[in-house]
N, C-alpha and C positions, 0 to 999 in steps of 0.2 A: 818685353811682353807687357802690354796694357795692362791698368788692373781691373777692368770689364774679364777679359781672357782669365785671367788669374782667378776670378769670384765663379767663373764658368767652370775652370777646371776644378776647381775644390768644390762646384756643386757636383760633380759628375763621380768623383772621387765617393765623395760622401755617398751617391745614392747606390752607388757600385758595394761600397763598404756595407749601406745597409742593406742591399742583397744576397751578398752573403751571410751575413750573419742570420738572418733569414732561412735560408738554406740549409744551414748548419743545426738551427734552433730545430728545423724539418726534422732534419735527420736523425735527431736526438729523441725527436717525439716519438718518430716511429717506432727506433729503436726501441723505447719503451713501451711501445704497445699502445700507447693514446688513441684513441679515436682520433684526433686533429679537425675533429667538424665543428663549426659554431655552438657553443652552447654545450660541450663535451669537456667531458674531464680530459685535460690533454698534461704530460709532464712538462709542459712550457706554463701549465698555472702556477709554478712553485718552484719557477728558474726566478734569477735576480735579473729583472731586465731595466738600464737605465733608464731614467726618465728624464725627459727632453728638457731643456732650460728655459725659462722664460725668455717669451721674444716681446722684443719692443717696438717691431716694426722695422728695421733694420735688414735695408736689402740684401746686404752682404752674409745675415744670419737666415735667410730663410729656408734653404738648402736644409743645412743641416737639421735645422727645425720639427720641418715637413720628415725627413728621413730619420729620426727621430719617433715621432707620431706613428708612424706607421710602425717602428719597428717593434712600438711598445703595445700598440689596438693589435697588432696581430696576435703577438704572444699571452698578451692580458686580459685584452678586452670583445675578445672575439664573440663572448654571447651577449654584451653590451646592443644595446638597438643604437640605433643611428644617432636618436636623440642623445642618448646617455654618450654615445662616443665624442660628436660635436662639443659638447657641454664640458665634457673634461679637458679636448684642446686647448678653447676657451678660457678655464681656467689658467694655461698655462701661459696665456695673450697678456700681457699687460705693459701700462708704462708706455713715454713716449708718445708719437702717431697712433701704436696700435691700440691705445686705450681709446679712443673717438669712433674708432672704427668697431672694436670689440661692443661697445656701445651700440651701436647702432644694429649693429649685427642680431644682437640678442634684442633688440626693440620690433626688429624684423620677424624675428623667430617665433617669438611671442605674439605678435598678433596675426602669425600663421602669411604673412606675406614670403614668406620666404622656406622652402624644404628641401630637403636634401637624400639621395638617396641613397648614397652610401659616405662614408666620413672620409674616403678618397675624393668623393666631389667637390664636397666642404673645402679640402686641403691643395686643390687646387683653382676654389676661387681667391685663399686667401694669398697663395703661390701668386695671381696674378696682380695683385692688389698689390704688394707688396715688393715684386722681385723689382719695380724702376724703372729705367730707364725712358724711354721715348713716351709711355703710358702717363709719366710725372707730368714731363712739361706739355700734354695733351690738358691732364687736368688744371692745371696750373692756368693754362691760356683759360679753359672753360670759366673757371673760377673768375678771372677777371674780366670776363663778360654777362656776369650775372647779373640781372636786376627782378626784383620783387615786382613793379608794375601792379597789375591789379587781383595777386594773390594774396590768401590771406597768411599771414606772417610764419603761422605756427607750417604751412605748406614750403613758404619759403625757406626756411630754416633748415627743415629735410630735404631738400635737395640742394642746399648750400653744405650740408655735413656731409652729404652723402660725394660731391665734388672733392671737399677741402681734404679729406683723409687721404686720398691718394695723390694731394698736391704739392706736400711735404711744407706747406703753409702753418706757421703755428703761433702763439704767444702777439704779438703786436703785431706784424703783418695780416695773421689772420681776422685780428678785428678792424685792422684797415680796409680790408676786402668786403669785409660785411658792413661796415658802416657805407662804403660809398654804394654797394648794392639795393639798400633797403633805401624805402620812400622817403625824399628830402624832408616834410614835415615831421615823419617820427625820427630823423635820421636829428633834426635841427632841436627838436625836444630833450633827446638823449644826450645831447652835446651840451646845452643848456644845464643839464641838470646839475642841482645841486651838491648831489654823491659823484662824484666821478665813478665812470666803470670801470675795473680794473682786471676782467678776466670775460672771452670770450661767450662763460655759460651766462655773468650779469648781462649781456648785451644779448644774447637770447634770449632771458628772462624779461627783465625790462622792454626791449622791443615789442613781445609778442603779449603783455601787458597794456603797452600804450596801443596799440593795433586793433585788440579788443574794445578799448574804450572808445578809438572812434568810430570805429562800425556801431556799437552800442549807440552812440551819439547820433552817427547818421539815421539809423532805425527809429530811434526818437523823433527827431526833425519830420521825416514822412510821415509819421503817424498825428503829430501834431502838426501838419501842412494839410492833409488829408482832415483832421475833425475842421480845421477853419473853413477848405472848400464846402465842407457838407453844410456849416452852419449859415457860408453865404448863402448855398441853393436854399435854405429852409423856406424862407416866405416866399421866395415863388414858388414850390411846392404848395405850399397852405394855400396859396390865391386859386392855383389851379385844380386845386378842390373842392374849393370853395363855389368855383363856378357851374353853372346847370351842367 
């Protein structure tokens, strides 16, 4: 048996397992007389219900994860909104690939680019991001066909994090990838310099530093290209008012 098959059947396993338990927890409720609606005193608020382990991104752990998550928003956090339920998954993200991701996620979140409507839809984009396979070395060719060109850097960088996190790219390849991506003159400065870079975020920081200053630089140049044209026209203006 593969071990694709193998991580398939202990996902199936796992989400089977957290069905029933599910079912049981149902059943316990009613027994007790709970209401079991959103937002309702149910006796599932005062059962011991595991809570999920941190994931690190790790295709093989996502299964259990996600079935996990659910098993614990149902029982716990059922009058939780959407936001408060994301937010606590979140929490439990860390480490690894899914730290860049969780990153970016909540960058997302926050400036409202991104909403969810319920914490089952969340848990299956993170499911897709995450589970591997053919979707990797998709992103992985994207990534190495990235180029900056005539974006501005801080543009570039988001959608170079938004590639590399499900590319399984990390530590010195992934600054390999972003150094030949970005503009040879910022690319030739950075290499030049006298701090070496030694972590992905100085190369995004630094980058989108030097990128500003030369846009800054170019905007100058026009402005002082633009007063010298006006100063040439001046005296043939004056002459030509000068005249009847």
């Amino acid at each position: 048996m593969s071990q694709i098959n193998l991580h398939e059947i202990i996902w199936q396993q796992q989400e089977q397992l957290a069905a029933m338990q599910a079912q049981i927890q149902a059943l316990l409720v009613a027994g007790g007389g709970g209401t079991g609606g959103i937002g309702g005193t149910t006796t599932g608020m005062h059962m011991e219900v595991a809570k999920p382990a941190i994931f690190n991104g790790e295709a093989e752990k996502v299964g259990g994860f996600i079935s996990a998550c659910k098993l614990y928003i149902r029982m716990k956090l059922r009058g939780e909104s959407v936001e408060g339920q994301v937010q606590w998954i979140l929490s439990y993200v860390q480490k690894g690939s899914a730290d860049v991701w969780k990153e970016n996620v909540m960058e997302e979140l926050e400036s409202g680019e991104m909403e969810y409507e319920t914490a089952e839809e969340f848990l299956m984009t993170l499911k897709k991001e995450f589970s591997g396979g053919e979707k990797e070395s998709v992103k992985a060719a994207e990534l190495r066909k990235m180029e900056q060109g005539g974006r501005m850097m801080e543009e570039f960088i988001q959608e170079f994090k938004r590639v590399a996190r499900g590319s399984r790219y990390k530590g010195r390849l992934l600054m390999e990838e972003f150094k030949r991506g970005i503009n040879g003159g910022i690319r030739r400065k950075l290499i030049e310099a006298e701090n070496s870079l030694t972590s992905i975020e100085q190369w995004y920081k630094r980058a989108m530093a030097l990128d500003r200053n030369w846009r800054e630089s170019k905007r100058e140049e026009e402005k002082l290209r633009g007063k010298k044209e006006a100063m040439g026209s001046a005296p043939k203006q004056e002459q030509s008012q000068s005249l009847p």
